[in-house]
N, CA, C and O atoms as a Maestro MAE file, in Angstrom:
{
 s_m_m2io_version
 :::
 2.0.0
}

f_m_ct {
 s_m_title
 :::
 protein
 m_atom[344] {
  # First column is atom index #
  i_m_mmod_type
  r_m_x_coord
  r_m_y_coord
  r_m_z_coord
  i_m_residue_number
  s_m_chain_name
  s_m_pdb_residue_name
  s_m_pdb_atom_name
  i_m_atomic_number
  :::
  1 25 66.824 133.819 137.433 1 A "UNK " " N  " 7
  2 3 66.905 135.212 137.822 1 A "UNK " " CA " 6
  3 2 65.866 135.499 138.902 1 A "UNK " " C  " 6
  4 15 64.705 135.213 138.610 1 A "UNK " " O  " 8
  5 25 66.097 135.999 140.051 2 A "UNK " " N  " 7
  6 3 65.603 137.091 141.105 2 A "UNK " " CA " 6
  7 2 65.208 137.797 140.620 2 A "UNK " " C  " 6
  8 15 65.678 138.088 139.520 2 A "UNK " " O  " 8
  9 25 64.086 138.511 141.159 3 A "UNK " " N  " 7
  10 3 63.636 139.969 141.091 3 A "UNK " " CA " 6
  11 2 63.541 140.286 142.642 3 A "UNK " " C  " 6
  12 15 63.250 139.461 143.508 3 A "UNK " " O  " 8
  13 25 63.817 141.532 142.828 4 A "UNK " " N  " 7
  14 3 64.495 142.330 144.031 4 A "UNK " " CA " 6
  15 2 63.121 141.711 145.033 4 A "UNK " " C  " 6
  16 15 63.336 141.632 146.242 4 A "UNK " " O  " 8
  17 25 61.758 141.291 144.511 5 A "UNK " " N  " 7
  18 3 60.601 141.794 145.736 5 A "UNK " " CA " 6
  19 2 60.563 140.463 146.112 5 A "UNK " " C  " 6
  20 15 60.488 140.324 147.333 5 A "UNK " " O  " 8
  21 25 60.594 139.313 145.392 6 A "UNK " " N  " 7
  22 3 60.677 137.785 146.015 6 A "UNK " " CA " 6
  23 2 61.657 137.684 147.273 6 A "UNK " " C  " 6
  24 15 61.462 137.301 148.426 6 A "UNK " " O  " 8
  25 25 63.033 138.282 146.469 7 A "UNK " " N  " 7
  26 3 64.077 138.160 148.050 7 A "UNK " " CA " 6
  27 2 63.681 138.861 148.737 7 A "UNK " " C  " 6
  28 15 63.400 138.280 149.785 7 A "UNK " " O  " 8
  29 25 63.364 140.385 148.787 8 A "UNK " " N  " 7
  30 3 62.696 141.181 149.997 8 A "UNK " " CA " 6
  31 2 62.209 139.953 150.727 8 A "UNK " " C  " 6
  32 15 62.703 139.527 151.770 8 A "UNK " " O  " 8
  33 25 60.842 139.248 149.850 9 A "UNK " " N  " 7
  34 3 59.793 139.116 150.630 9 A "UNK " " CA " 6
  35 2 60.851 137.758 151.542 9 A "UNK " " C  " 6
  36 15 60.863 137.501 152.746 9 A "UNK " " O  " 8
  37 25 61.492 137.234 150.622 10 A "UNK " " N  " 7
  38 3 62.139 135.766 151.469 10 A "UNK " " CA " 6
  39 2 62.943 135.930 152.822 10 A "UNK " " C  " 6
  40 15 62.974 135.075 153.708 10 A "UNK " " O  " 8
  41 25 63.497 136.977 152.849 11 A "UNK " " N  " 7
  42 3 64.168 137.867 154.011 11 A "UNK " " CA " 6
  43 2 63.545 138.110 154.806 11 A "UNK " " C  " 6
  44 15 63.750 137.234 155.646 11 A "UNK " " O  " 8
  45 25 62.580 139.019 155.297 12 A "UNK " " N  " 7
  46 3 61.440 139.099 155.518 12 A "UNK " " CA " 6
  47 2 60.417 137.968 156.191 12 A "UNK " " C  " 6
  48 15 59.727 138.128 157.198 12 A "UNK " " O  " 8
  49 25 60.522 136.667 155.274 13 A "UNK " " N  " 7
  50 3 59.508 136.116 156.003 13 A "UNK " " CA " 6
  51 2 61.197 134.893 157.200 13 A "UNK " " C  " 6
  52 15 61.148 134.306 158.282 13 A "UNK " " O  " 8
  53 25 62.121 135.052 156.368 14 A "UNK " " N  " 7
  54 3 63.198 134.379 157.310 14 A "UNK " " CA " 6
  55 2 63.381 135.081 158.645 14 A "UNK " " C  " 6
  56 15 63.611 134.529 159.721 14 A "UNK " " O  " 8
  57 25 63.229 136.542 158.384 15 A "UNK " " N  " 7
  58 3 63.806 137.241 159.774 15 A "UNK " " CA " 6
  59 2 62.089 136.909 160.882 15 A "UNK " " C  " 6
  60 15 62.148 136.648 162.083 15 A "UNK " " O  " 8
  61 25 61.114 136.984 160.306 16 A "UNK " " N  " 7
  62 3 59.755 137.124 161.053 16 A "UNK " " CA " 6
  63 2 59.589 135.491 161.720 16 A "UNK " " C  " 6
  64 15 59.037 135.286 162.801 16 A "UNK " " O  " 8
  65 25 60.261 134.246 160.727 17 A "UNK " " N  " 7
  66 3 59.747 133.492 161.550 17 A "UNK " " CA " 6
  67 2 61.177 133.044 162.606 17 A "UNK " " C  " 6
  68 15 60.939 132.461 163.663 17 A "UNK " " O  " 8
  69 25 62.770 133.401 162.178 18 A "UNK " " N  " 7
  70 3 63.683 133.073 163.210 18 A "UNK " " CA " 6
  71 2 63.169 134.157 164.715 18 A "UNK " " C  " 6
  72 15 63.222 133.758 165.878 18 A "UNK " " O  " 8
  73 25 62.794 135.261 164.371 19 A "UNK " " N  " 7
  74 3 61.820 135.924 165.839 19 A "UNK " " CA " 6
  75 2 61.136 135.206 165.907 19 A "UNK " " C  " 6
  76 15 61.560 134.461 166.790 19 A "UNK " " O  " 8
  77 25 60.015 134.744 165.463 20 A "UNK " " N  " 7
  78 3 59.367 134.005 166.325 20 A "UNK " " CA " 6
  79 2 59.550 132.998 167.107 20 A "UNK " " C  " 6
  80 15 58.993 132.824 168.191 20 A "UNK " " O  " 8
  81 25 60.731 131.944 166.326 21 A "UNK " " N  " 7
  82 3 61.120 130.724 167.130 21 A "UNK " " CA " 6
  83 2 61.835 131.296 168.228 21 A "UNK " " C  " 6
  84 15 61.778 130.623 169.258 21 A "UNK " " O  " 8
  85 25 62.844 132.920 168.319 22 A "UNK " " N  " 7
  86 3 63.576 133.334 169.343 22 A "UNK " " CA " 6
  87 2 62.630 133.539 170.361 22 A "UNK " " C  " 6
  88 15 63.153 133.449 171.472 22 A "UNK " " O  " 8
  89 25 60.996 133.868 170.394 23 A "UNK " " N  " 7
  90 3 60.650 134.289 171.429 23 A "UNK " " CA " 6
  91 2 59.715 133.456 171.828 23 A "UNK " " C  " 6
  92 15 59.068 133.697 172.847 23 A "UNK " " O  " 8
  93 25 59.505 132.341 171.077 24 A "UNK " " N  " 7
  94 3 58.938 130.769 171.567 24 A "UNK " " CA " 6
  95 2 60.057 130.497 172.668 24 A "UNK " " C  " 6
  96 15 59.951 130.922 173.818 24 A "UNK " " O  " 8
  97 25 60.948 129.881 172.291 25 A "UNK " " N  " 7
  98 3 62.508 129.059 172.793 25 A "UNK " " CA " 6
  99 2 62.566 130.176 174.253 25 A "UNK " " C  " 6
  100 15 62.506 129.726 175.397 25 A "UNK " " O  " 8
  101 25 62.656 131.249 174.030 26 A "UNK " " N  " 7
  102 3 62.982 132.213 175.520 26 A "UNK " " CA " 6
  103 2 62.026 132.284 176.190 26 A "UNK " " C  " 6
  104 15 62.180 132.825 177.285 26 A "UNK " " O  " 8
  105 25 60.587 131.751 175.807 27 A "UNK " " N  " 7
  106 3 59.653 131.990 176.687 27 A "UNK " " CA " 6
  107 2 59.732 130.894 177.412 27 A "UNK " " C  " 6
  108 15 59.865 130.874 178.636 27 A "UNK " " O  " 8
  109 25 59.638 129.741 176.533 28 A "UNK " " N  " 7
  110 3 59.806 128.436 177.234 28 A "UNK " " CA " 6
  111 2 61.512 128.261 178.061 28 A "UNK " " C  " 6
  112 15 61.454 127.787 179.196 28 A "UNK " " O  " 8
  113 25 62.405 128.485 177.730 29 A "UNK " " N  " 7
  114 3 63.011 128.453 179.038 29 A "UNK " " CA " 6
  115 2 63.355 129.146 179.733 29 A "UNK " " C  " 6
  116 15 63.594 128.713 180.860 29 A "UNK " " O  " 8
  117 25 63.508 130.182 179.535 30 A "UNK " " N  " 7
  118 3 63.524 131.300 180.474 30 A "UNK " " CA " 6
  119 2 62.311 131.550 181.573 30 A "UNK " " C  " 6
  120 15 62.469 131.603 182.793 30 A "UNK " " O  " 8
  121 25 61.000 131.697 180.818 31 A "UNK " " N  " 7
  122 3 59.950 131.690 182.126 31 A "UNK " " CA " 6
  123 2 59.488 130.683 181.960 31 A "UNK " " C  " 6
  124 15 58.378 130.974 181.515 31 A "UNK " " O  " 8
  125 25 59.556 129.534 182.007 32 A "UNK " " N  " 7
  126 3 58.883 128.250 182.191 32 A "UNK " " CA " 6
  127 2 57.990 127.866 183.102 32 A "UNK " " C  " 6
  128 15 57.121 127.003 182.980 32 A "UNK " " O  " 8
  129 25 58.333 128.800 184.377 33 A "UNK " " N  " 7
  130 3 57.765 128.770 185.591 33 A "UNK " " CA " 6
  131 2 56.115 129.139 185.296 33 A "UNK " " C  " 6
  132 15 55.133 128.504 185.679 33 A "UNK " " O  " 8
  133 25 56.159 130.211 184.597 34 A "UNK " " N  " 7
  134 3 54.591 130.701 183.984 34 A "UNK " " CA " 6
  135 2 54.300 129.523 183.726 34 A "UNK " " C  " 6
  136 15 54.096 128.712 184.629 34 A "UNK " " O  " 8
  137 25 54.236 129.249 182.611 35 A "UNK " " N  " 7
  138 3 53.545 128.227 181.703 35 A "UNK " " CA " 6
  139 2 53.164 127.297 182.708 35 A "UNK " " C  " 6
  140 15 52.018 127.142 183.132 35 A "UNK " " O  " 8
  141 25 54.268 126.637 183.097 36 A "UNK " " N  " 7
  142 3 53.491 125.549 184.518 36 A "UNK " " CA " 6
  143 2 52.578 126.029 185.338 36 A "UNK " " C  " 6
  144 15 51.449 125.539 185.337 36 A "UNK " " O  " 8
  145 25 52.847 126.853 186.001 37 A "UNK " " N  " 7
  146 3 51.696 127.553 186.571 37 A "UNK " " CA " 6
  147 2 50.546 127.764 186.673 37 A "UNK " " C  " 6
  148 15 49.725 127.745 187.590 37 A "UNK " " O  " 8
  149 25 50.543 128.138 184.811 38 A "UNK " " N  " 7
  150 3 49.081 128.446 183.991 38 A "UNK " " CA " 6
  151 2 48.402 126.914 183.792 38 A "UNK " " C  " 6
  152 15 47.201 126.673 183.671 38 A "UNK " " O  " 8
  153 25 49.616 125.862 183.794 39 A "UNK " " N  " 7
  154 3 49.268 124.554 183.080 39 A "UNK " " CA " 6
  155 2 48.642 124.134 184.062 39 A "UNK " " C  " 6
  156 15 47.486 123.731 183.931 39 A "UNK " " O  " 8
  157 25 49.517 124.142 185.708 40 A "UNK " " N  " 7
  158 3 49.171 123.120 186.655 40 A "UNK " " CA " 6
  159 2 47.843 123.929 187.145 40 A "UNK " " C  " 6
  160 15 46.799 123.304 186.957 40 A "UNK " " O  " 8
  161 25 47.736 124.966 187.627 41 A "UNK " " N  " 7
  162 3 46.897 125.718 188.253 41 A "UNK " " CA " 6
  163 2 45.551 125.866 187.558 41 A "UNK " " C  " 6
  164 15 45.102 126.969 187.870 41 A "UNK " " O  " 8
  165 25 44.820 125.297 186.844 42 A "UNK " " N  " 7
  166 3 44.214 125.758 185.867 42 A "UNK " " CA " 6
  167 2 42.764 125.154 186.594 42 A "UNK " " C  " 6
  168 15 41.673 125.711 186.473 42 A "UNK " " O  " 8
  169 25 42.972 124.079 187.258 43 A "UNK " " N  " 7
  170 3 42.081 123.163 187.477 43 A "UNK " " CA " 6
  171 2 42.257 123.424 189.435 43 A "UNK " " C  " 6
  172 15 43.071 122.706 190.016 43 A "UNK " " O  " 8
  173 25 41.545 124.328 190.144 44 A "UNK " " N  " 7
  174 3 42.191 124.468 191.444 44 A "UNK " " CA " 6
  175 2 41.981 122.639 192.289 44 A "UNK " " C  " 6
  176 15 42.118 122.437 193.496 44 A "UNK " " O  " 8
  177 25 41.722 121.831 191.503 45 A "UNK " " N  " 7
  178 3 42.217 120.487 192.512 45 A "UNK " " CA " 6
  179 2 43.277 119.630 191.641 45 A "UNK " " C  " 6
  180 15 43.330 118.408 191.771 45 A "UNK " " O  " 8
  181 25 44.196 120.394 190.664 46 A "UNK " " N  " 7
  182 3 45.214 119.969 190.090 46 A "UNK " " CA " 6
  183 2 46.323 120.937 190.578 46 A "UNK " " C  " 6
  184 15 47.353 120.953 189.905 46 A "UNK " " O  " 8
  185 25 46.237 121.822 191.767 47 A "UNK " " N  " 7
  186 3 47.163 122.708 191.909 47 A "UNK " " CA " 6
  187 2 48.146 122.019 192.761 47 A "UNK " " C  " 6
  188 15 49.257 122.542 192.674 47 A "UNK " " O  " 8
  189 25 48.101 121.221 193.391 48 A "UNK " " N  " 7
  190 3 49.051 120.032 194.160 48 A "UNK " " CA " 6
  191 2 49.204 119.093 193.499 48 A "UNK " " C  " 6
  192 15 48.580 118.060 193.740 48 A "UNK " " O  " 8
  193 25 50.196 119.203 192.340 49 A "UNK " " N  " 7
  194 3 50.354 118.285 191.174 49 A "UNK " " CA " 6
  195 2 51.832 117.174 192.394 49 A "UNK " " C  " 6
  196 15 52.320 117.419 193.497 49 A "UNK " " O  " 8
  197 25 51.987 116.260 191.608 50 A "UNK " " N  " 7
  198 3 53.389 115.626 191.928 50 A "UNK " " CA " 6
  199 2 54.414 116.545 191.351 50 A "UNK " " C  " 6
  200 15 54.330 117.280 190.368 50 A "UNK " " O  " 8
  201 25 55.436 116.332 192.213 51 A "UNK " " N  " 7
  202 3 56.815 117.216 191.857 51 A "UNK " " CA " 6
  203 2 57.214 116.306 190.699 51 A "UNK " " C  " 6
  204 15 57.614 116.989 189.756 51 A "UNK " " O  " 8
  205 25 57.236 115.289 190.505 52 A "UNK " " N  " 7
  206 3 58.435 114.533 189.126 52 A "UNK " " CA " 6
  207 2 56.847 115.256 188.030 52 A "UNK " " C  " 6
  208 15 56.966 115.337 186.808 52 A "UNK " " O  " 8
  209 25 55.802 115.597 188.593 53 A "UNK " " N  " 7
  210 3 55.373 115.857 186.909 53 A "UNK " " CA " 6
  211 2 55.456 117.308 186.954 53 A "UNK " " C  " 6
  212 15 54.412 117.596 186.368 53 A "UNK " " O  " 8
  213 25 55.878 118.158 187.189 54 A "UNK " " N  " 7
  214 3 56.270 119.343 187.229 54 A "UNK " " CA " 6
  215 2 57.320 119.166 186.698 54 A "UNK " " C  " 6
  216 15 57.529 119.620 185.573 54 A "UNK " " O  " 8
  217 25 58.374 118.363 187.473 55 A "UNK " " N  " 7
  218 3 59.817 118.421 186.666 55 A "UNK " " CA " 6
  219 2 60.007 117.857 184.870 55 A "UNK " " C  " 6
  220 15 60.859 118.089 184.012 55 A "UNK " " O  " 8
  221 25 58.792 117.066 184.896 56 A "UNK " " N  " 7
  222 3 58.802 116.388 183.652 56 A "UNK " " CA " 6
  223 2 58.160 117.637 182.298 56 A "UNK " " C  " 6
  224 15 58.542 117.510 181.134 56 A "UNK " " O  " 8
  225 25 57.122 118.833 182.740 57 A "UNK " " N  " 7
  226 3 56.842 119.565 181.845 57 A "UNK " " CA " 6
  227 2 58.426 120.804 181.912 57 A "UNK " " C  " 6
  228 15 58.566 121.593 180.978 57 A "UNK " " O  " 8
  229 25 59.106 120.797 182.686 58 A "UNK " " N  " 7
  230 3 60.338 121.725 182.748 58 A "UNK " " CA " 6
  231 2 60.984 121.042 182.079 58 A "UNK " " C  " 6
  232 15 61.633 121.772 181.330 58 A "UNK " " O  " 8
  233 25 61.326 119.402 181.795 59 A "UNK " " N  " 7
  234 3 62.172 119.219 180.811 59 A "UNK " " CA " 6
  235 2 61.813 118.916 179.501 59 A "UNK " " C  " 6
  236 15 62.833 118.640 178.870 59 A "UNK " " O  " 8
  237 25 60.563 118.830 178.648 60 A "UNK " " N  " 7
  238 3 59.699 119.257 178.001 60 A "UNK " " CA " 6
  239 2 59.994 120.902 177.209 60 A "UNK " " C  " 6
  240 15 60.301 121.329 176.096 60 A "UNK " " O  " 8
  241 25 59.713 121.378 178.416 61 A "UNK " " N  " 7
  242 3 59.712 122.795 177.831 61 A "UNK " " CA " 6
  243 2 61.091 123.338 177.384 61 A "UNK " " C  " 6
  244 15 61.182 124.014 176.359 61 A "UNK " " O  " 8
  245 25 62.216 123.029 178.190 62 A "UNK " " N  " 7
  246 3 63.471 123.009 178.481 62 A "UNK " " CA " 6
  247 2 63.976 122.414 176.511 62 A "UNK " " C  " 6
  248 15 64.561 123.049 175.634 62 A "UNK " " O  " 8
  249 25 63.415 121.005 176.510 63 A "UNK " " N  " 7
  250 3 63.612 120.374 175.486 63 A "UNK " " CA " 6
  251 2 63.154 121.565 174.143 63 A "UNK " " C  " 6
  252 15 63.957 122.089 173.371 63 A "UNK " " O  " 8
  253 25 61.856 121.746 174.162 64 A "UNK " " N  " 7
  254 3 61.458 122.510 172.896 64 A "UNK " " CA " 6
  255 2 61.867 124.059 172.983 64 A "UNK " " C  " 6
  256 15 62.186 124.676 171.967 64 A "UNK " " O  " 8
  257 25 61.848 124.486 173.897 65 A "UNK " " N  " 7
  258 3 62.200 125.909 174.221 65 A "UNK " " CA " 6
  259 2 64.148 125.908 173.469 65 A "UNK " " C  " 6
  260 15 64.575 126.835 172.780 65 A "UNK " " O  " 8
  261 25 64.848 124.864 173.790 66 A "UNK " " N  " 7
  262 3 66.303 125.074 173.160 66 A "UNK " " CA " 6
  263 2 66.432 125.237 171.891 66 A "UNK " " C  " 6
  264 15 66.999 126.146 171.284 66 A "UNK " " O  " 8
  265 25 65.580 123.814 171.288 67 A "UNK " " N  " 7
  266 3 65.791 123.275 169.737 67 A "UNK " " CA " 6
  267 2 64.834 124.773 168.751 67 A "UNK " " C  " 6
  268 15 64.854 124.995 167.541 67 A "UNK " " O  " 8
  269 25 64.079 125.561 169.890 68 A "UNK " " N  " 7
  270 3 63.547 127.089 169.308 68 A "UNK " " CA " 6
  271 2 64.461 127.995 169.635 68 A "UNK " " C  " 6
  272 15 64.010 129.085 169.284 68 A "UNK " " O  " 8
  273 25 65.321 128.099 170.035 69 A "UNK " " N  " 7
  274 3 66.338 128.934 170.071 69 A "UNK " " CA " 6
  275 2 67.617 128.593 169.003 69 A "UNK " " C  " 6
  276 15 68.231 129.476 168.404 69 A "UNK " " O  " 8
  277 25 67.960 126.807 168.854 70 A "UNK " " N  " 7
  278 3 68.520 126.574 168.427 70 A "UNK " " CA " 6
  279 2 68.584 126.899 167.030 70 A "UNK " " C  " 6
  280 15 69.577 127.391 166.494 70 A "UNK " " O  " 8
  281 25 67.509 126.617 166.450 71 A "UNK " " N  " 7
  282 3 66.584 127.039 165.027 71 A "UNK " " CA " 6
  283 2 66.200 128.145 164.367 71 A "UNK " " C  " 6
  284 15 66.131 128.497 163.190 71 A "UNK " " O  " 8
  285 25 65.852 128.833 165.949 72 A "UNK " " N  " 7
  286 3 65.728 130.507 165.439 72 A "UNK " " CA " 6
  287 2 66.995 130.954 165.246 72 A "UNK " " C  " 6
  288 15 67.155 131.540 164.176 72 A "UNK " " O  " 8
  289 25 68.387 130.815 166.281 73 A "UNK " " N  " 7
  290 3 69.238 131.522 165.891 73 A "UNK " " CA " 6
  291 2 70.030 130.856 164.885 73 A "UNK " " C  " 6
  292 15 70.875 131.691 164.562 73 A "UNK " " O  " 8
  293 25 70.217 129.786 164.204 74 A "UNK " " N  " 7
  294 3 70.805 129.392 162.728 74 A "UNK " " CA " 6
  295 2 69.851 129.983 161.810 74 A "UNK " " C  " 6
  296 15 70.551 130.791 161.201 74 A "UNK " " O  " 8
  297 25 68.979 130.047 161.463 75 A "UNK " " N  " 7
  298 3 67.508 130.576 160.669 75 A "UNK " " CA " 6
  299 2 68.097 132.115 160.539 75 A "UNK " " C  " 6
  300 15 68.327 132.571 159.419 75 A "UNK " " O  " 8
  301 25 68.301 132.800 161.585 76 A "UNK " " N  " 7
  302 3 68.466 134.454 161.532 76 A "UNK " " CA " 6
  303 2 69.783 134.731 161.161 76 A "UNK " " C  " 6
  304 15 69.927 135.846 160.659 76 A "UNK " " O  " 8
  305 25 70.971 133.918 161.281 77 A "UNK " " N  " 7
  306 3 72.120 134.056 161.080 77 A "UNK " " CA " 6
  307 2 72.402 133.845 159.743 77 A "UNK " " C  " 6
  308 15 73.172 134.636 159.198 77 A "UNK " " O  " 8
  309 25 71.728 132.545 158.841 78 A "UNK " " N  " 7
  310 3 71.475 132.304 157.566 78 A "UNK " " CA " 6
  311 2 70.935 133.201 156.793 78 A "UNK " " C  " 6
  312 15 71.337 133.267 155.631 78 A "UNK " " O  " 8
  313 25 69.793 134.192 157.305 79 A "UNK " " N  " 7
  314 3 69.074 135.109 156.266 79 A "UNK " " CA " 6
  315 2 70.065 135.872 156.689 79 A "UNK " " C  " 6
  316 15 70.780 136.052 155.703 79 A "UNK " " O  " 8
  317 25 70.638 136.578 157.863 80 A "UNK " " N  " 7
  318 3 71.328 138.134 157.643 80 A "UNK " " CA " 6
  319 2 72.621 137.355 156.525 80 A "UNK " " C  " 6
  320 15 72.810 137.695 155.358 80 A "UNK " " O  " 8
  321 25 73.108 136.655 157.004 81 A "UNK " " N  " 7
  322 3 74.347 136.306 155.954 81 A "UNK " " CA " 6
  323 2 73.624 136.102 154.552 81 A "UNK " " C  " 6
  324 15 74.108 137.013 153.880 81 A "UNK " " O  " 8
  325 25 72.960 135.585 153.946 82 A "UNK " " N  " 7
  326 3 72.386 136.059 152.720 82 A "UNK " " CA " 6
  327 2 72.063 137.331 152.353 82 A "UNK " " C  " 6
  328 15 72.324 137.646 151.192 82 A "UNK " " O  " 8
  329 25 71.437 138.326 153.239 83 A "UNK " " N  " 7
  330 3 71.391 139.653 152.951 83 A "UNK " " CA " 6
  331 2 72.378 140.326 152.780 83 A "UNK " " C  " 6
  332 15 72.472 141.342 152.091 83 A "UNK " " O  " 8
  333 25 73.425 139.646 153.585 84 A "UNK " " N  " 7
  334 3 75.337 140.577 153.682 84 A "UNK " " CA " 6
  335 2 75.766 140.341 151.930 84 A "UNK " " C  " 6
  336 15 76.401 141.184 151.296 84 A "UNK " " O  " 8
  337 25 75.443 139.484 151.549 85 A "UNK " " N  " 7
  338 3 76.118 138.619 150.640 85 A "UNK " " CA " 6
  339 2 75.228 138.677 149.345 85 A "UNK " " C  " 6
  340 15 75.443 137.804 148.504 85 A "UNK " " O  " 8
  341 25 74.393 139.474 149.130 86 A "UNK " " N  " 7
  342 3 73.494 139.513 147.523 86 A "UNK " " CA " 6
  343 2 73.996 140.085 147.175 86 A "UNK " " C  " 6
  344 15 73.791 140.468 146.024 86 A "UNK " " O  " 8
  :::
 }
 m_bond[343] {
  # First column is bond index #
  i_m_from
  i_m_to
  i_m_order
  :::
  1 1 2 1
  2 2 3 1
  3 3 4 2
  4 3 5 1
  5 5 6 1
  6 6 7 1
  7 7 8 2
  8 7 9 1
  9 9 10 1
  10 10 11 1
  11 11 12 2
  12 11 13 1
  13 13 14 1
  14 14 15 1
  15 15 16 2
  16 15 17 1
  17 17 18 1
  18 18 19 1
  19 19 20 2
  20 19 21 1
  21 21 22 1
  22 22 23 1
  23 23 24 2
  24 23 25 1
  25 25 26 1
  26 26 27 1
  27 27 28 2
  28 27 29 1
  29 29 30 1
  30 30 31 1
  31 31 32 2
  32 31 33 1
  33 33 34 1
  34 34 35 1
  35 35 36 2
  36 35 37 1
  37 37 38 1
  38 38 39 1
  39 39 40 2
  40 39 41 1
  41 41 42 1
  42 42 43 1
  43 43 44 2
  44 43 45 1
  45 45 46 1
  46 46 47 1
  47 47 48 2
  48 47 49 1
  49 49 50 1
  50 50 51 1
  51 51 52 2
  52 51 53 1
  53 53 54 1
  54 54 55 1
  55 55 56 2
  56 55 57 1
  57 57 58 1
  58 58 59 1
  59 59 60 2
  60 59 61 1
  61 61 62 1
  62 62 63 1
  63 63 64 2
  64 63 65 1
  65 65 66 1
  66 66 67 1
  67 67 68 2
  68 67 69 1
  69 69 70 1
  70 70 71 1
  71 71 72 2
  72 71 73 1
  73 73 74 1
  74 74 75 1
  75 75 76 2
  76 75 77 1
  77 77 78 1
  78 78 79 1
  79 79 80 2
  80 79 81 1
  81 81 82 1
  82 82 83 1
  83 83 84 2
  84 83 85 1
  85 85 86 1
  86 86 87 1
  87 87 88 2
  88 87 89 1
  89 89 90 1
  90 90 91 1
  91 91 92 2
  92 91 93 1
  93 93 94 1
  94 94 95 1
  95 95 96 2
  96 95 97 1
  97 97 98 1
  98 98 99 1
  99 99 100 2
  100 99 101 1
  101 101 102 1
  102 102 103 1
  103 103 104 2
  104 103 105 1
  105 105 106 1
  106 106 107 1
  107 107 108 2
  108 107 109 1
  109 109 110 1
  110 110 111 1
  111 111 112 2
  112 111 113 1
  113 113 114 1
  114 114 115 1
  115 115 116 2
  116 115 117 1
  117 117 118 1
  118 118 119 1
  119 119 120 2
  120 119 121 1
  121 121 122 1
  122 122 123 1
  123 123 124 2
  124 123 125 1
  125 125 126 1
  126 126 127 1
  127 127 128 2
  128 127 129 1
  129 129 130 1
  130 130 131 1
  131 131 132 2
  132 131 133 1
  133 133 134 1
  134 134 135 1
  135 135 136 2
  136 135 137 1
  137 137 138 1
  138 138 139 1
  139 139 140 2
  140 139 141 1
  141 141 142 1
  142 142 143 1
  143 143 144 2
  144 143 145 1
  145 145 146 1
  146 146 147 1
  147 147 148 2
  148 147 149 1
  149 149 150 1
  150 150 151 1
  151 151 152 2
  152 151 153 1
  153 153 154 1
  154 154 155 1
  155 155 156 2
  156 155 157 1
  157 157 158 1
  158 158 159 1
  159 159 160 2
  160 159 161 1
  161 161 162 1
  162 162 163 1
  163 163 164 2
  164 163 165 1
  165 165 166 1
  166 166 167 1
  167 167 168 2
  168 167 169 1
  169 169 170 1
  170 170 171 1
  171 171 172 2
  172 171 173 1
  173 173 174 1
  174 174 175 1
  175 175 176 2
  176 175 177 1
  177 177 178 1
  178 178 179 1
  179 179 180 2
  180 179 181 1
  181 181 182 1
  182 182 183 1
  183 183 184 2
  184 183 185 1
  185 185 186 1
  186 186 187 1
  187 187 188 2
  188 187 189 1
  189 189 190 1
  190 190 191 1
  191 191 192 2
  192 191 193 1
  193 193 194 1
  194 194 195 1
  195 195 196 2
  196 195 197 1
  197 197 198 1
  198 198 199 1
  199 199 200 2
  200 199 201 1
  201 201 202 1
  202 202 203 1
  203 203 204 2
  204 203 205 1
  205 205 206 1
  206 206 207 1
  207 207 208 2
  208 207 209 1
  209 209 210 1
  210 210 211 1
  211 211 212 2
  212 211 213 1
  213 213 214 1
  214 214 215 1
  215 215 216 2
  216 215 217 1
  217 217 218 1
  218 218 219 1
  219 219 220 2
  220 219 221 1
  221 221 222 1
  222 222 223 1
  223 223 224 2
  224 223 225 1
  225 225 226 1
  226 226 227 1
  227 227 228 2
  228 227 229 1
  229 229 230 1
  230 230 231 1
  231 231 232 2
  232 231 233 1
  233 233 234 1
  234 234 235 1
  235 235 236 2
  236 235 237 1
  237 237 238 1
  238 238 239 1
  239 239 240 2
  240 239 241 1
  241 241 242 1
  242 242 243 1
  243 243 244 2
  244 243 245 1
  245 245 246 1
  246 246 247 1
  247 247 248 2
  248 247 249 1
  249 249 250 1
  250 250 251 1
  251 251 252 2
  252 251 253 1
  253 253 254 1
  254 254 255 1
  255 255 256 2
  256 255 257 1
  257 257 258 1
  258 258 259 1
  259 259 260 2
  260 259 261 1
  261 261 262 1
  262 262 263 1
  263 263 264 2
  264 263 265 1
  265 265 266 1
  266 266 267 1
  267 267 268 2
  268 267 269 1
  269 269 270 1
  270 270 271 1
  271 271 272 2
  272 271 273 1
  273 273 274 1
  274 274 275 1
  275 275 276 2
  276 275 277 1
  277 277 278 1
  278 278 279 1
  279 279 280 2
  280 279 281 1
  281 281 282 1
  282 282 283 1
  283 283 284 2
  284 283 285 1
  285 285 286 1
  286 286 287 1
  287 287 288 2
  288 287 289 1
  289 289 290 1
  290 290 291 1
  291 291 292 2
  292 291 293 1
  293 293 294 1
  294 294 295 1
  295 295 296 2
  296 295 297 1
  297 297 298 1
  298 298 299 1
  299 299 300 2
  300 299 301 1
  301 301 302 1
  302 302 303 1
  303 303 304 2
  304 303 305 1
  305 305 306 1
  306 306 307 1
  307 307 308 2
  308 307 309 1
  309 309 310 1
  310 310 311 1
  311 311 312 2
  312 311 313 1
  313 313 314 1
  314 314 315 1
  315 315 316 2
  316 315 317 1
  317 317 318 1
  318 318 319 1
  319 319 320 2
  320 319 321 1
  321 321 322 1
  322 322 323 1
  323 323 324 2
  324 323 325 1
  325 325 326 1
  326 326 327 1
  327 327 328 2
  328 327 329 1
  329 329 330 1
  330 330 331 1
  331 331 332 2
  332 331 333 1
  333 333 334 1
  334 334 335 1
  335 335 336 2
  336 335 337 1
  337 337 338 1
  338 338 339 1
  339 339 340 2
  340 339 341 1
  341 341 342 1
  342 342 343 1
  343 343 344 2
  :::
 }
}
């Protein structure tokens, strides 16, 4: 047996962390450009990096930024469909 405040809380912590992976995953591919930026630029005699290692943190980010979208949105789709369905 459930009691109503465990599922609250399980809902709750499902919806807080599929947002979070949604706005990991969109940060990383959507502005990716930042992050490199912040990454390459950080060091002003690393700001003329090689282009293949630029391209290599875009597919990196590209890589983890999806599988956080991918995750967040099965994760959020799983708790609302459990909430539809108690």
């Amino acid at each position: 047996m459930h009691d109503n405040s465990s599922s609250f809380w399980g809902y709750l912590t499902g919806i807080l962390t599929a947002s979070l992976l949604l706005f990991i995953g969109y940060f990383a591919v959507f502005k990716k450009q930042r992050f490199i930026d912040f990454y390459i630029s950080r060091d002003p005699s690393e700001r003329f990096k090689r282009i293949s290692e630029k391209s290599w943190y875009k597919l990196n980010l590209n890589i983890c930024g999806s599988a956080c979208l991918l995750v967040g949105t099965a994760l959020l789709i799983y708790t609302i469909s459990c909430v539809i369905n108690k």
